[in-house]
matplotlib code that plots the C-alpha trace (Angstrom):
import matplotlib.pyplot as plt

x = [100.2, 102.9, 104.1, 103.1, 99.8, 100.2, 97.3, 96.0, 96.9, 100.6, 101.1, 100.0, 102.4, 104.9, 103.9, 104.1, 107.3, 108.9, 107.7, 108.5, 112.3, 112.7, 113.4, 112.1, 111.6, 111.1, 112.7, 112.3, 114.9, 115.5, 118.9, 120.0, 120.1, 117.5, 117.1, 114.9, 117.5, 115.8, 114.6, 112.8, 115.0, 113.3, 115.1, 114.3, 116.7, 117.0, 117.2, 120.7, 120.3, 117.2, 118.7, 116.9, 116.2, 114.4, 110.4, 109.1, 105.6, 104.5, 103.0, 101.2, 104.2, 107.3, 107.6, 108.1, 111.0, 111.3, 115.2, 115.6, 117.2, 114.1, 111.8, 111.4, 110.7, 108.2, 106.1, 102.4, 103.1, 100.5, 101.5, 99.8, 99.5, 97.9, 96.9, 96.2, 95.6, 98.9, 101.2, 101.5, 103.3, 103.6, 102.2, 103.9, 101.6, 103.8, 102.7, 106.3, 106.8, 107.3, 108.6, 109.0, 111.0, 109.3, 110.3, 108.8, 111.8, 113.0, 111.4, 112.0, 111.6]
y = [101.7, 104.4, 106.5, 109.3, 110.4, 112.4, 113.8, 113.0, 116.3, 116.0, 112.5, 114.5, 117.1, 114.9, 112.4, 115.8, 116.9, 113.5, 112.9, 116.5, 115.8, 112.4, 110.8, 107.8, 109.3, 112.3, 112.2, 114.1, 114.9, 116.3, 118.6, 120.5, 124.2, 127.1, 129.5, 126.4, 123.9, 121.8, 122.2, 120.0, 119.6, 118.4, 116.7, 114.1, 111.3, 108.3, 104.6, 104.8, 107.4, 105.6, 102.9, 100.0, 101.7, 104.6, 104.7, 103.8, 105.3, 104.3, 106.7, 105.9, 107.0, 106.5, 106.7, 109.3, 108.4, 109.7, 109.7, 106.5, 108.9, 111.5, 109.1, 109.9, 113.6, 113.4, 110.2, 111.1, 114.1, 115.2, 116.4, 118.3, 120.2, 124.1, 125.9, 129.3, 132.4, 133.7, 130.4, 127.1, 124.9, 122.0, 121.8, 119.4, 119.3, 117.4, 117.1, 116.8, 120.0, 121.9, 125.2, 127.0, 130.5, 133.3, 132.6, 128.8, 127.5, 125.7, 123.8, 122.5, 118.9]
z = [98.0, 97.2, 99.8, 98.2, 96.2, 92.8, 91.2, 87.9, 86.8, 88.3, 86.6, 83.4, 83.5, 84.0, 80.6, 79.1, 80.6, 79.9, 76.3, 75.6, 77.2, 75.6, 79.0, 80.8, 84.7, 86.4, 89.9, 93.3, 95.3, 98.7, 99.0, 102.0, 101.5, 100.9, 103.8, 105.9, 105.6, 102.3, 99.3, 96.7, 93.4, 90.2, 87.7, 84.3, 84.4, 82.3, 83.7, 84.9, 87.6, 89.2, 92.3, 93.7, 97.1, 95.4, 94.8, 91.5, 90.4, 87.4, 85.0, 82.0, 79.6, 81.7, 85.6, 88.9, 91.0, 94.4, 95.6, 98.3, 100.6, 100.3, 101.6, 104.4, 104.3, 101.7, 103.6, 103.4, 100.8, 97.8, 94.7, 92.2, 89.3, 89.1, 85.9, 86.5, 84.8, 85.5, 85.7, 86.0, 89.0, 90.9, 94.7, 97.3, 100.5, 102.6, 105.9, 107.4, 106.9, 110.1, 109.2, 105.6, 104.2, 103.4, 99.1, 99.3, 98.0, 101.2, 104.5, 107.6, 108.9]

ax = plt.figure().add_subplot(projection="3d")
ax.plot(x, y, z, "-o")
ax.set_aspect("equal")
plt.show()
């Protein structure tokens, strides 16, 4: 069991972003900063930047890593994908989360 669940429609986006990219993983990261203390960063990466503590997820065409030392503020978290009439975006329900900003760029553990 991974230690986070990702949608069907997240794991999607991601193939797409990936094949689109020409990479192998797309990774999670939490950094300090924002305006709440931390903020999610998004990156593709290829096999070098992915270390043995970090969390593999295998996708159908490549894989979604989730930084080892992110672990544990995204334990328990959701992601997913959104297609709406007016945009498109990834949602992290992360149930760690104890405070947000105002922009939704940045939380608090």
């Amino acid at each position: 069991m991974s230690i986070v669940t990702v949608t069907d429609s997240a794991k999607k986006h991601m193939e797409n972003i990936l094949s689109k990219e020409g990479r192998e993983y797309v990774m999670l990261m939490i950094k300090g900063g924002g305006c709440a203390g931390f903020s999610y960063n998004w990156s593709t990466v290829d096999v070098e930047k992915v270390k043995e503590n970090d969390e593999i997820i295998p996708l159908s065409n490549g894989n979604f890593v989730i930084d080892g030392t992110s672990l544990m503020f995204v334990a328990g978290t959701t992601i997913d994908y959104k297609e709406e009439v007016f945009g498109s975006y990834m949602t992290i329900s992360n149930p760690n989360v104890k405070s947000s900003c105002g922009c939704g760029e940045s939380f608090g553990v």
